[in-house]
N, CA, C and O of each residue as an XYZ file, in Angstrom:
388
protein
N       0.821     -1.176      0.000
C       0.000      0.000      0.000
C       0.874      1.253      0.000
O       0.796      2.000     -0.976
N       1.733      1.562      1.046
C       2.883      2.406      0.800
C       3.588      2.739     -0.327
O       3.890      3.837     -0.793
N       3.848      1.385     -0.768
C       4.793      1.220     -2.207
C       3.863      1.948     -3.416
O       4.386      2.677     -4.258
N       2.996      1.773     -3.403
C       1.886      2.207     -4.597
C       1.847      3.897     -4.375
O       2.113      4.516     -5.405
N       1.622      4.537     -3.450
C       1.163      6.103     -2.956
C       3.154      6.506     -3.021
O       3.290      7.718     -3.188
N       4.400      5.841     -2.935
C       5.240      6.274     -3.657
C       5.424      6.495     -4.748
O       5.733      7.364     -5.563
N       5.075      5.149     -4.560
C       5.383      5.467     -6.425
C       4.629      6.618     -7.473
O       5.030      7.398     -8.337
N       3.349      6.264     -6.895
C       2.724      7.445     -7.953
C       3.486      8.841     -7.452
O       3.818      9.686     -8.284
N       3.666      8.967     -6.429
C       4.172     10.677     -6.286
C       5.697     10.294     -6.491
O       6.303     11.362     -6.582
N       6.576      9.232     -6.604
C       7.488      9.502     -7.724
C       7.262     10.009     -8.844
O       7.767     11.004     -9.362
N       6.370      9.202     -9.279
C       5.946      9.099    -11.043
C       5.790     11.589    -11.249
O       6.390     12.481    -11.850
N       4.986     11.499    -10.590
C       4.519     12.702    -10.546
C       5.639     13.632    -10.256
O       5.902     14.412    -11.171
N       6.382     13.720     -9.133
C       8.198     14.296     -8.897
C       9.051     13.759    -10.081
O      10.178     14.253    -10.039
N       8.909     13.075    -10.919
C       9.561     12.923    -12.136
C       9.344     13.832    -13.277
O      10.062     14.664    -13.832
N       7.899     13.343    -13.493
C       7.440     14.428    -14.457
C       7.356     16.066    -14.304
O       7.465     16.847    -15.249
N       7.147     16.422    -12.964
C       7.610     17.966    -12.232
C       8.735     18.292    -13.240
O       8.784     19.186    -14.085
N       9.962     16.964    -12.806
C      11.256     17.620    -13.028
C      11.431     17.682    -14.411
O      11.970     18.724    -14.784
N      11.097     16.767    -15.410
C      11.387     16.549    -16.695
C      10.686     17.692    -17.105
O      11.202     17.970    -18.187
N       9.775     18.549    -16.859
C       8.679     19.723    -17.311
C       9.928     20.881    -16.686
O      10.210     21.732    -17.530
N      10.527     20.989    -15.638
C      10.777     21.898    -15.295
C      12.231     22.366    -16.226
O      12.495     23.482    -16.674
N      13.018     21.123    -16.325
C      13.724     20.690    -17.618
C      13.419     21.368    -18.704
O      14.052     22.391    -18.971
N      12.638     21.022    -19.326
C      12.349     21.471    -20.849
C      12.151     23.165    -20.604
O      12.382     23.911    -21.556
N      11.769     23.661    -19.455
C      11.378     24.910    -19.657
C      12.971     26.110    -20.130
O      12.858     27.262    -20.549
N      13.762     25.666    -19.985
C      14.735     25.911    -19.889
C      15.144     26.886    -21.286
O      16.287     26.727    -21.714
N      14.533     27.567    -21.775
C      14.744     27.715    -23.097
C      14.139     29.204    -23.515
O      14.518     30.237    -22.965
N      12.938     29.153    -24.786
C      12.322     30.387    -25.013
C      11.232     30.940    -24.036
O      11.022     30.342    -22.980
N      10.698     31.804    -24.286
C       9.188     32.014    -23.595
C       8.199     30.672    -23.967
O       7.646     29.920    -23.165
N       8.161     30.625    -25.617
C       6.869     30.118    -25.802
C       6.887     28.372    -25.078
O       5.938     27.597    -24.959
N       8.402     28.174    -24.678
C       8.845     26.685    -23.956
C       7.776     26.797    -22.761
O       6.679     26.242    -22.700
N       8.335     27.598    -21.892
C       8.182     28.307    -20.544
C       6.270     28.700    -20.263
O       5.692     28.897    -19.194
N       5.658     28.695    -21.815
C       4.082     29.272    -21.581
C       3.826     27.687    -21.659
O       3.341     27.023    -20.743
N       4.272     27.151    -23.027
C       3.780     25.819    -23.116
C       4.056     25.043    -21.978
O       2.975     24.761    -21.461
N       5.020     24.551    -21.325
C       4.758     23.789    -20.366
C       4.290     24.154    -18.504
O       4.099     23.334    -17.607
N       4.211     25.986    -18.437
C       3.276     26.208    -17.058
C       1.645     26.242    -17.814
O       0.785     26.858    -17.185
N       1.276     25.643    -19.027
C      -0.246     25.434    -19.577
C      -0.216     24.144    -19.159
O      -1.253     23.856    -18.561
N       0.791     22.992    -19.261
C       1.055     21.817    -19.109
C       0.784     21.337    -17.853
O       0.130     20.299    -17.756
N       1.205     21.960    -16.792
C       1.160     21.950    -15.284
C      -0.125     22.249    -14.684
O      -0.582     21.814    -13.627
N      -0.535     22.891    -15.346
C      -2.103     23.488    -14.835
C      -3.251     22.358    -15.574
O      -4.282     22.032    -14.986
N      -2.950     21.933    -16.689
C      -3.582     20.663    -17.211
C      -3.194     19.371    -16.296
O      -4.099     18.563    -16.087
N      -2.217     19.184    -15.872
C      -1.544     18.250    -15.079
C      -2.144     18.115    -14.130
O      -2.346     16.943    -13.810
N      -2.752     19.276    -13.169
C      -3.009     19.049    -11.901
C      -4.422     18.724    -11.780
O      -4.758     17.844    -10.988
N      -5.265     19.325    -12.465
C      -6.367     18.714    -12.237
C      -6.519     17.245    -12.651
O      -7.129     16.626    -11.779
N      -6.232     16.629    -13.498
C      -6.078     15.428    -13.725
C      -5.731     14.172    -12.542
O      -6.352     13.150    -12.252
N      -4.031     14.952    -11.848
C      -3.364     13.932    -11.033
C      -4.757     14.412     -9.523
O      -4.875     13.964     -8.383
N      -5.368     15.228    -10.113
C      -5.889     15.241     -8.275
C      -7.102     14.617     -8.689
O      -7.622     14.189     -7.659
N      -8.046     14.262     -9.989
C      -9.220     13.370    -10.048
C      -8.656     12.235    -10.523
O      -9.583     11.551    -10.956
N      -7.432     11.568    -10.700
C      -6.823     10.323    -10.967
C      -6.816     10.403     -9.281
O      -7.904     10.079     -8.805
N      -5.821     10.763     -8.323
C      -5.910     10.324     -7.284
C      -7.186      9.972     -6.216
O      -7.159      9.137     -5.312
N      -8.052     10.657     -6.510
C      -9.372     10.682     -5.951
C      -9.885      9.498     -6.364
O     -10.446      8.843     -5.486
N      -9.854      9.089     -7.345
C     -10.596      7.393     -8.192
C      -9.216      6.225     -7.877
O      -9.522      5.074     -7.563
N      -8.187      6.494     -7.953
C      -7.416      5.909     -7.044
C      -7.167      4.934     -5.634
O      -7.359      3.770     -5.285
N      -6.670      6.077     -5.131
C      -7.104      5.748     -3.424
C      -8.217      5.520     -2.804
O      -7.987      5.017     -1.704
N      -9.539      5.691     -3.055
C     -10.222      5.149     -2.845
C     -10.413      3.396     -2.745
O     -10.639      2.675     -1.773
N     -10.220      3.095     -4.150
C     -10.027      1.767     -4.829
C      -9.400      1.026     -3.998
O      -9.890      0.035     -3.456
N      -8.013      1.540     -3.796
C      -6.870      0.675     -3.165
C      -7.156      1.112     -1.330
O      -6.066      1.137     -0.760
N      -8.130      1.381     -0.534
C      -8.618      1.898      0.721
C      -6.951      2.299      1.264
O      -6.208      1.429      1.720
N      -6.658      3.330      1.164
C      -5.780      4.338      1.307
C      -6.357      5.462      2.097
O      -5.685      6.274      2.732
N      -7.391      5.447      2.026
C      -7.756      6.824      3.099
C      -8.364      6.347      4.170
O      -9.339      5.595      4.154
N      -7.615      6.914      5.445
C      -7.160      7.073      6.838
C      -8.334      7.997      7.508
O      -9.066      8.793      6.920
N      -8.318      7.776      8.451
C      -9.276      8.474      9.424
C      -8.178      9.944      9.535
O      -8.750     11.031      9.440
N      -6.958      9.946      9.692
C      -5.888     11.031      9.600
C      -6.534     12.031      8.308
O      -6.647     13.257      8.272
N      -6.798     11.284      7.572
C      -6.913     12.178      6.126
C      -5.379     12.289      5.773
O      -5.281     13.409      5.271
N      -4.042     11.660      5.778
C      -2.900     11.451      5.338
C      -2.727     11.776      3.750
O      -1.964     12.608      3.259
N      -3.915     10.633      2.858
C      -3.755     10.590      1.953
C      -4.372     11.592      0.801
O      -3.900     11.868     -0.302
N      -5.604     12.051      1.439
C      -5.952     13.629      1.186
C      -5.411     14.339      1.137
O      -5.402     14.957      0.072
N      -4.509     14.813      2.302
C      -3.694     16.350      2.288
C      -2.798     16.201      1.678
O      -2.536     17.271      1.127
N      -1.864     15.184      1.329
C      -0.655     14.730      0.244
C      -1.406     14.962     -0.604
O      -1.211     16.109     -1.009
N      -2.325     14.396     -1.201
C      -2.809     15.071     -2.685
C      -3.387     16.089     -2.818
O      -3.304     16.687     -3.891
N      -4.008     16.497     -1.955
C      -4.231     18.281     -1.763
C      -2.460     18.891     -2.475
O      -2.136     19.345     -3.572
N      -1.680     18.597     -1.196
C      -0.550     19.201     -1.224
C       0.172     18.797     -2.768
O       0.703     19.563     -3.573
N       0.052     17.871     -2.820
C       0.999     17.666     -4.465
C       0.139     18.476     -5.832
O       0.721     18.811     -6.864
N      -1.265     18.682     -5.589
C      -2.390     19.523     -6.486
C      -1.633     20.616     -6.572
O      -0.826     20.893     -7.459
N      -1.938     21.272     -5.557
C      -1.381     22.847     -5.096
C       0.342     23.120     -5.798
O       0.616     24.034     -6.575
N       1.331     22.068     -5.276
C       2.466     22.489     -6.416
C       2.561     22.458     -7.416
O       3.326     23.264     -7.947
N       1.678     21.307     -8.382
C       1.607     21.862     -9.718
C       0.669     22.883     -9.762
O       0.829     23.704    -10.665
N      -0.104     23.008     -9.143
C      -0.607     24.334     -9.834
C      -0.115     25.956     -9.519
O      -0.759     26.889    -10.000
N       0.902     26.150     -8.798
C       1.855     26.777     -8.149
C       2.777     26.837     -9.282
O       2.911     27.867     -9.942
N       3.480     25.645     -9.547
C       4.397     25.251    -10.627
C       4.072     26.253    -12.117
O       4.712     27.206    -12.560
N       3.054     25.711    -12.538
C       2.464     26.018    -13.258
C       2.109     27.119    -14.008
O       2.224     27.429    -15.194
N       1.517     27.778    -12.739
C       1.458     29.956    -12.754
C       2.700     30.443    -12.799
O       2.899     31.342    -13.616
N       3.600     30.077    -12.123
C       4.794     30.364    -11.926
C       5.483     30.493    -13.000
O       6.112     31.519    -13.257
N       5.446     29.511    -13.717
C       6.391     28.838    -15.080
C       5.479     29.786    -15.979
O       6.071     30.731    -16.502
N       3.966     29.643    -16.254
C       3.900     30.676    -17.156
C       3.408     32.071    -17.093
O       3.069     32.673    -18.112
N       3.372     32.502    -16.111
C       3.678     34.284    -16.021
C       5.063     34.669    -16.622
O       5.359     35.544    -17.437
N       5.897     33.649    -15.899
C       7.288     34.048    -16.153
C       7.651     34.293    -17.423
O       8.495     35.064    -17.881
N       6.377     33.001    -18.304
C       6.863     32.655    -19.988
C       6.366     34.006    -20.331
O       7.154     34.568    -21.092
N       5.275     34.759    -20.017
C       4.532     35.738    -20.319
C       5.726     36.607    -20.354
O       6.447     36.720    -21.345
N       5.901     37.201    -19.258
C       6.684     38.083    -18.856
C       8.070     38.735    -19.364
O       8.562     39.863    -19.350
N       8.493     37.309    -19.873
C       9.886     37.220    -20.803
C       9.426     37.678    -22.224
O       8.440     37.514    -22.941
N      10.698     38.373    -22.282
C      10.857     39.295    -23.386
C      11.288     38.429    -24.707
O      12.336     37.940    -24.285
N      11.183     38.082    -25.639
C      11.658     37.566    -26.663
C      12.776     38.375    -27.090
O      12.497     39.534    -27.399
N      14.378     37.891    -27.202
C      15.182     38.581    -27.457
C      15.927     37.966    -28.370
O      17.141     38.165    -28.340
N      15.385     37.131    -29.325
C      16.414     36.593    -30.186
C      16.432     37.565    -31.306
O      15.575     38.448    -31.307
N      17.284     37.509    -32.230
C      17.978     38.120    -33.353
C      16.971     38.798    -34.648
O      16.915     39.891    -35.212
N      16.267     37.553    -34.748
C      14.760     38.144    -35.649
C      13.761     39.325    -34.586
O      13.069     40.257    -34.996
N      13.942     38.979    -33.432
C      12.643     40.075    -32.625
C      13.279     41.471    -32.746
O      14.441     41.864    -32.847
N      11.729     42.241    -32.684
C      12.448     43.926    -32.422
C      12.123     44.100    -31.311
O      12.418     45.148    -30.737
């Protein structure tokens, strides 16, 4: 049961990083993948909800709730973050005026 609620929030801290990776580049990198993150999160938080249920993962604590609360909230944190920033950035290559 443990092993499973790692893994998926590996799976999910992987893909964070490989997204945060690629952003590394132009604006339109940086818009496209904080659009990516914000698509991401609602997904991983109604995948987890149909989830844990299934596999009886949720605790009288609510443990497994607030971890996916909490992992929701950084991509979507992630997300705004990454693309205001894409916004924000100036296009400065050689063709722009």
């Amino acid at each position: 049961m443990l092993i499973v609620i790692l893994t998926f929030f590996l799976i999910l801290f992987a893909t964070d990083a490989l997204i945060l990776s690629l952003t590394r580049g132009d604006r339109w990198k940086q818009i496209l993948s904080g659009a990516v993150f914000l698509v991401i999160a609602p997904v991983v938080f109604l995948a987890s909800l149909g989830i844990l249920p299934n596999l009886e993962m949720f605790s009288a604590e609510g443990s497994a709730e607030l971890t996916t609360l909490i992992m929701t909230t950084s991509l979507v944190l992630n997300g705004m973050i990454i693309l205001v920033k894409g916004i924000l950035t100036s296009d400065k290559s050689p063709g722009s005026q």
